[in-house]
C-alpha positions in Angstrom: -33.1 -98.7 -46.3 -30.1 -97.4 -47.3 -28.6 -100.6 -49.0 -32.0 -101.1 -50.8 -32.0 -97.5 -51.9 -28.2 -98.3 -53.6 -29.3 -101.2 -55.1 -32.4 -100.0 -56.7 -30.4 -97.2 -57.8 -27.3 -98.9 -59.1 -30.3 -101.3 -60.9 -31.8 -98.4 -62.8 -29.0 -97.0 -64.0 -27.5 -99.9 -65.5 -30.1 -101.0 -67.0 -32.2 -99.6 -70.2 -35.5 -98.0 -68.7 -38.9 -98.0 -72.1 -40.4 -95.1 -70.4 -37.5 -92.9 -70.8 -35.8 -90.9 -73.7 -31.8 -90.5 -72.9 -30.4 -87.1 -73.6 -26.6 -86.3 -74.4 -24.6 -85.2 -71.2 -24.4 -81.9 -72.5 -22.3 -81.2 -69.4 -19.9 -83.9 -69.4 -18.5 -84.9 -66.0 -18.7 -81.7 -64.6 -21.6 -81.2 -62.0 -24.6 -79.1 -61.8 -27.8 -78.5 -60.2 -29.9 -75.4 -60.8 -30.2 -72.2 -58.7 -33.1 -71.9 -55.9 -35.4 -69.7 -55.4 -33.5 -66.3 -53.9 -30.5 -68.0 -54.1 -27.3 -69.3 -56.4 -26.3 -73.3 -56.0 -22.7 -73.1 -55.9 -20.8 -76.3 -55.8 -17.8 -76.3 -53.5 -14.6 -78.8 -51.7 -13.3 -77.0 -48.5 -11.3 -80.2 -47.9 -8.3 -80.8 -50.3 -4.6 -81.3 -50.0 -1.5 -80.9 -52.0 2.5 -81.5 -52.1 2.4 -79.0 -49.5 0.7 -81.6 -46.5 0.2 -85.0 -47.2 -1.0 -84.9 -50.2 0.6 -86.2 -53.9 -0.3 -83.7 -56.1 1.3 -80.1 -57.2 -1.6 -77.6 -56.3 -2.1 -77.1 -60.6 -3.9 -80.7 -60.6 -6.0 -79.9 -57.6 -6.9 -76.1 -59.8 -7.7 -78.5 -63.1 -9.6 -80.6 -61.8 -11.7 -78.2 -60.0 -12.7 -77.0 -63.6 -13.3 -79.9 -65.0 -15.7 -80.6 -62.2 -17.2 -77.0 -62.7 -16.6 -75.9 -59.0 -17.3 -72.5 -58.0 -14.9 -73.0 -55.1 -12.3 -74.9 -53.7 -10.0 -74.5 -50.4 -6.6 -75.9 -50.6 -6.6 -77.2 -46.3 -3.3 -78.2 -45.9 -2.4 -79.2 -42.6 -0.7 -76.9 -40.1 1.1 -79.4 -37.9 1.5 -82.6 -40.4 4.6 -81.8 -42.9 5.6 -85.1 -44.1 7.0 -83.7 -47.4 9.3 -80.7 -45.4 12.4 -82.7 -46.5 12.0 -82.8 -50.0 9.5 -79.7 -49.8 10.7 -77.0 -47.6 8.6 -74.1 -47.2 8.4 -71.6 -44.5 4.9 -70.0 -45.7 2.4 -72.1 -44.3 0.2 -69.8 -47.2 2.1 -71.2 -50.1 0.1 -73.6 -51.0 -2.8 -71.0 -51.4 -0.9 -68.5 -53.6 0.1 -71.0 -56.0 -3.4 -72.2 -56.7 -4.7 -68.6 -56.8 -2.1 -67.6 -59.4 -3.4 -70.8 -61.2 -6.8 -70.0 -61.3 -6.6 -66.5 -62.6 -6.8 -67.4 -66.4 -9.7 -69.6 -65.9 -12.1 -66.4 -63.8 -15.0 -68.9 -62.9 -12.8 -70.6 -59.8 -13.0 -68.8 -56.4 -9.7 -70.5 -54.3 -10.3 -70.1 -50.5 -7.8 -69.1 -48.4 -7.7 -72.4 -45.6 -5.6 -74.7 -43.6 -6.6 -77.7 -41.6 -5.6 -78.1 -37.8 -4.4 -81.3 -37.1 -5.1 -82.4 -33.2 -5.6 -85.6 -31.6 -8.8 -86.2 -30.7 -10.5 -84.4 -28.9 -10.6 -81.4 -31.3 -9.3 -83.6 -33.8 -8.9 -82.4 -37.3 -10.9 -79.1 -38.0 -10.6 -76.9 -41.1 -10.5 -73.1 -40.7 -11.2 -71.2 -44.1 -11.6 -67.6 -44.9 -8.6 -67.0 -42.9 -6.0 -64.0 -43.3 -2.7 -65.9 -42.5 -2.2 -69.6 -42.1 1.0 -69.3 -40.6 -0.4 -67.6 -37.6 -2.5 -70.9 -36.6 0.9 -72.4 -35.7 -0.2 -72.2 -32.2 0.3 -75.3 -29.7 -2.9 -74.8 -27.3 -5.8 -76.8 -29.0 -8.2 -73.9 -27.8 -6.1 -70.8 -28.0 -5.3 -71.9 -32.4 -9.2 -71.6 -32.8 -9.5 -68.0 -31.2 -6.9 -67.3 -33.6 -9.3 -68.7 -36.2 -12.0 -66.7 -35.2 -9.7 -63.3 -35.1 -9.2 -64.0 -38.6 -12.8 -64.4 -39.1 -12.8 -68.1 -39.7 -15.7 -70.1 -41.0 -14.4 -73.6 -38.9 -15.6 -77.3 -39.3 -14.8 -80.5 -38.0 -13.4 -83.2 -40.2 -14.3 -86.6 -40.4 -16.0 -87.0 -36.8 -16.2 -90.8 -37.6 -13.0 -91.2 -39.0 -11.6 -94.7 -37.5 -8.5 -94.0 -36.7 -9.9 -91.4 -34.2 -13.4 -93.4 -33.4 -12.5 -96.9 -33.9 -16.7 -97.6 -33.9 -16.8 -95.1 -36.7 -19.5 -93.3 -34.7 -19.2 -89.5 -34.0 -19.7 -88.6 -31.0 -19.9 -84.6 -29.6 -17.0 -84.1 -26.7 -16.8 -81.5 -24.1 -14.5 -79.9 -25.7 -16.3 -79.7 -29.1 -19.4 -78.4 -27.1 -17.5 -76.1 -25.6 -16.1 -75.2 -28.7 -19.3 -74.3 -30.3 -20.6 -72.5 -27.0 -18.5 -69.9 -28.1 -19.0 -69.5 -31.7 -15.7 -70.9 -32.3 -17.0 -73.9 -34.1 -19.3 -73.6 -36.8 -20.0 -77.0 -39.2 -19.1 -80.5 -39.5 -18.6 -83.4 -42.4 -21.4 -85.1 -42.2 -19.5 -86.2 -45.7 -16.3 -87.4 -46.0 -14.3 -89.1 -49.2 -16.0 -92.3 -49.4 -18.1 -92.2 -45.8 -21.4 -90.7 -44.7 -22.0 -90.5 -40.9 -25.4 -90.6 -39.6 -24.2 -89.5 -36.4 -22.6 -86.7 -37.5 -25.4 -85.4 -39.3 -27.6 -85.9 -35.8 -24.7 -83.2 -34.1 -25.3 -80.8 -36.9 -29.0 -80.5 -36.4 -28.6 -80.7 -32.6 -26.0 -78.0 -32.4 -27.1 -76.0 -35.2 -23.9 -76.8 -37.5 -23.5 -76.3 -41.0 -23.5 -79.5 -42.6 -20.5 -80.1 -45.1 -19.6 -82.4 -48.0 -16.0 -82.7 -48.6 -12.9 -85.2 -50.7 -10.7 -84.7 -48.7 -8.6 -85.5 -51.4 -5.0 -86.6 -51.5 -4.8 -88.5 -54.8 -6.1 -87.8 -57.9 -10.1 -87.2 -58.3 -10.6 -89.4 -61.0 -9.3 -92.2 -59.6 -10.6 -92.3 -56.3 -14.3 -91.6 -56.9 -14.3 -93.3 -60.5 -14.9 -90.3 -62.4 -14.3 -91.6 -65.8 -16.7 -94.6 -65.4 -19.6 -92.2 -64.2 -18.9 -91.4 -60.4 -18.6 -87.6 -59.1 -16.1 -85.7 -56.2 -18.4 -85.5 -53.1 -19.2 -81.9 -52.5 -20.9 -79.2 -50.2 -23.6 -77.8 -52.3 -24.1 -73.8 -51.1 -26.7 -71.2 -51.4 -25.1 -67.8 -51.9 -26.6 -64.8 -52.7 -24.2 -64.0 -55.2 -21.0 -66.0 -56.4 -18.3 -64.0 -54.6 -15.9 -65.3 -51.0 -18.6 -63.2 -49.0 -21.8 -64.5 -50.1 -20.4 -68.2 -49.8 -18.7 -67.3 -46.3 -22.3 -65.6 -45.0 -24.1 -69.2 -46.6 -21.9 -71.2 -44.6 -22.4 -69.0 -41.7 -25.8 -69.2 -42.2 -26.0 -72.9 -42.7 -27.3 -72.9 -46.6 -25.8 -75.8 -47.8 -26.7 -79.8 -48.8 -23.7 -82.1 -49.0 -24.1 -84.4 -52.4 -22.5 -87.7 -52.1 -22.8 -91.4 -54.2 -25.9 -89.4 -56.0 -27.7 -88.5 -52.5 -27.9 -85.7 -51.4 -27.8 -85.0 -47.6 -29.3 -81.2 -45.8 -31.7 -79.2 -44.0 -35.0 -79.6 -45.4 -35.7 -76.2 -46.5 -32.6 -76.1 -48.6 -32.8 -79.7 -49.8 -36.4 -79.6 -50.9 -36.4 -76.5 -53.2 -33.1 -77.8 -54.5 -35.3 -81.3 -55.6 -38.6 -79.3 -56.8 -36.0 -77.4 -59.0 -34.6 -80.4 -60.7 -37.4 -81.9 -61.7 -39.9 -80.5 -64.2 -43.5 -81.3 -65.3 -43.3 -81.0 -68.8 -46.1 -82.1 -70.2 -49.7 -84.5 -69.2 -51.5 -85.9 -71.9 -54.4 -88.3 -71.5 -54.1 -91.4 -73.2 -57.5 -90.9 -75.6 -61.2 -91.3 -73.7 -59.4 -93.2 -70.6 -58.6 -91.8 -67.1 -54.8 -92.9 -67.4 -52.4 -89.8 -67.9 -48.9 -90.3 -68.9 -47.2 -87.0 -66.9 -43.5 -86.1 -68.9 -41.1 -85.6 -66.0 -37.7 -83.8 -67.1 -34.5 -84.1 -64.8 -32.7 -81.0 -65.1 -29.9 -81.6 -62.7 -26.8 -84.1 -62.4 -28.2 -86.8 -60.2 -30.7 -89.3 -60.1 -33.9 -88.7 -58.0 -35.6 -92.1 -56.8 -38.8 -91.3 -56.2 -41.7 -93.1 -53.7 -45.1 -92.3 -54.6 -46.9 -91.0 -51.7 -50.2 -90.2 -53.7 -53.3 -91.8 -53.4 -52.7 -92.7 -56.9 -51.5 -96.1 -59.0 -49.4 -96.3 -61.5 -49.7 -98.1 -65.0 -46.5 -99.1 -66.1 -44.5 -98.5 -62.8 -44.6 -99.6 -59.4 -44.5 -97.0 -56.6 -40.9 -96.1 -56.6 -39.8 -94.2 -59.7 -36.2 -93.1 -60.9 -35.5 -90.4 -63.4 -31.8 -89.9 -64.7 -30.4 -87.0 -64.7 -31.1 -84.9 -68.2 -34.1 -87.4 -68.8 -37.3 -87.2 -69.1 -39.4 -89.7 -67.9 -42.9 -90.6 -68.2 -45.2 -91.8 -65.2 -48.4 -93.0 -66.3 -51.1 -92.3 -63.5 -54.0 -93.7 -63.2 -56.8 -91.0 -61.8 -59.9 -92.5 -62.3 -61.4 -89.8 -64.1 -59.4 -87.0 -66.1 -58.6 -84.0 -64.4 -57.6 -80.7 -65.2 -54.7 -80.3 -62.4 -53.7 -82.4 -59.6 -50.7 -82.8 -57.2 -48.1 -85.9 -57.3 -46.3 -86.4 -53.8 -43.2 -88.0 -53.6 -40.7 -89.6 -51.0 -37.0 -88.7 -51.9 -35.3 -91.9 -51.2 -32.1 -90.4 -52.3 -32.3 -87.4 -49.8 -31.9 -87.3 -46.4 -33.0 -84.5 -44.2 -32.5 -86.3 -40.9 -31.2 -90.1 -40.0 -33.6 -92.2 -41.6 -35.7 -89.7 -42.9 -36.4 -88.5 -46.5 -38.1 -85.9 -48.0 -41.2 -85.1 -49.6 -41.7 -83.4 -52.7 -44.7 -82.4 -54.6 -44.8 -82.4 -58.4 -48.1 -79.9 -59.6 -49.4 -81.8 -62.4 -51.7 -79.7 -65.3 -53.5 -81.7 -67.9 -54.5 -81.8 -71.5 -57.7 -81.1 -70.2 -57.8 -77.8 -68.7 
């Protein structure tokens, strides 16, 4: 399903689609989806590295690029036990890395830079990201239970990284560990990547909703944005999408705590169902639904409002006209779906599978798109 779902989807967008009317990006390759009801969508990467890890880049490029992306926030996790550049790079202040980027950001205002740092354990833990800390230099602690009590001290929002990561799995299947149950027995364990750089685990998505983990989108980025995820030919940074209350540390700390988030990866997007849903039904618009003349054939104006496609499956017990059953509107398009309802009605509902969500392995949303006609 999955491969079919890429291809259709790589299909559309290549391709010129009649029914549609293109509209400028007017926001470029920076990335937005709209708010939800009672909450803000704030877009976020709690998984980056600099000079000051593994990573090639001084922490300014990680700050601009963040902006041109239009992130609300970004954690700079550099890892606590891996130094390879120490020799060329010394640098006592496991926090360094941090201040930089904060001093950075001040000018620009809209940027929120978390303060984080990524243990770095064979498996099991693994590697895990503590953010919201107070003082990364005090997770330079040996016992691979002992440095996540210091985490939690600190008041630590913690996730584990890549669970299917090969080097760790060589299946590339995530699998829960005693210790990572025990881990989350005592609340010292909070989310997982169910996203990471250029993978998507189903497994680890099945221990999120099993364990009641906050599901994360992250880069993980070492190298430049651009070039690994194709920015400039149309790709995007995957991302944890989060529903705060407000757009300050807190409110985003309290989502994550609280599990509010959808991870938005090769234009899917990947969360809890009531989060995911609203964050669909928000995108996407009824315009307008004009009968075409005498007939019973209504062509319903559907506007895209957000930054990725939505492939949708009709799930009605309508036909269409001039599509088959799966329909994909671009982002900033409006598309029209001509619907054949036999006789013209004043209102009526349009379900839809979201083939381009996922809520559960295998498992896709439904949406329903309220439909009000010329003929009210």
């Amino acid at each position: 399903m999955q491969k079919l779902i890429f291809l259709i989807l790589m299909l559309v967008i290549c391709s010129s689609v009649s029914a549609q009317t293109q509209h400028s990006h007017a926001f470029g390759r920076s990335i937005h989806f709209p708010d939800v009801p009672g909450y803000k969508t704030l877009r976020c990467d709690f998984h980056i590295h600099t000079v000051f890890s593994d990573g090639s880049v001084w922490p300014d490029i990680r700050v601009q690029e963040a902006m041109r992306d239009s992130l609300d926030a970004i954690s700079l996790t550099e890892h606590i036990e891996y130094q390879p550049h120490l020799s060329d790079i010394p640098h006592p202040d496991r926090n360094r890395s941090y201040e930089i980027a904060k001093q950075l950001a001040l000018p620009y205002d809209k940027l929120l830079i978390v303060r984080g740092s990524e243990i770095t354990r064979r498996m099991p833990p693994g590697h895990n990201n503590a953010i919201f800390i107070e003082d990364a230099n005090k997770l330079q602690i040996q016992d691979s239970i002992e440095v996540f009590r210091e985490a939690k001290r600190q008041g630590a929002f913690v996730f584990w990284n890549h669970p299917n990561w090969v080097a760790q799995r060589k299946s590339g299947i995530a699998e829960l560990t005693d210790m990572h149950r025990f881990l989350i027995q005592q609340g010292l364990l909070h989310g997982i990547e169910v996203v990471n750089d250029l993978t998507y685990s189903d497994e680890a998505l099945q221990i999120a909703l099993d364990n009641n983990l906050t599901i994360m989108g992250t880069s993980d980025i070492h190298g430049l944005v651009d070039w690994q995820y194709k920015i400039p030919e149309g790709g995007h940074r995957p991302i944890t999408l989060v529903f705060a209350t407000d757009k300050t540390p807190e409110a985003i700390k309290d989502a994550l705590m609280n599990r509010r988030t959808v991870a938005y990866f090769n234009n899917t997007l990947i969360g809890r169902e009531p989060y995911l849903v609203p964050l669909v039904e928000a995108s996407l618009k009824v315009q307008k639904a004009n009968y075409q003349g005498i007939s019973s054939v209504v062509d319903v104006v559907v506007e895209n409002v957000s930054d990725t496609p939505y492939i949708l499956a009709n799930e009605s017990n309508f036909t269409f006209h001039a599509n088959i059953d799966i329909v994909t509107v671009l982002p900033y398009t409006t598309t029209t779906i001509q619907v054949k309802t036999l006789e013209q009605l004043s209102e009526f509902e349009l379900p839809f599978r979201v083939l381009n969500g996922v809520t559960a392995p295998k498992t896709h949303p439904k949406i329903t798109l309220k439909v009000k006609t010329d003929k009210e």
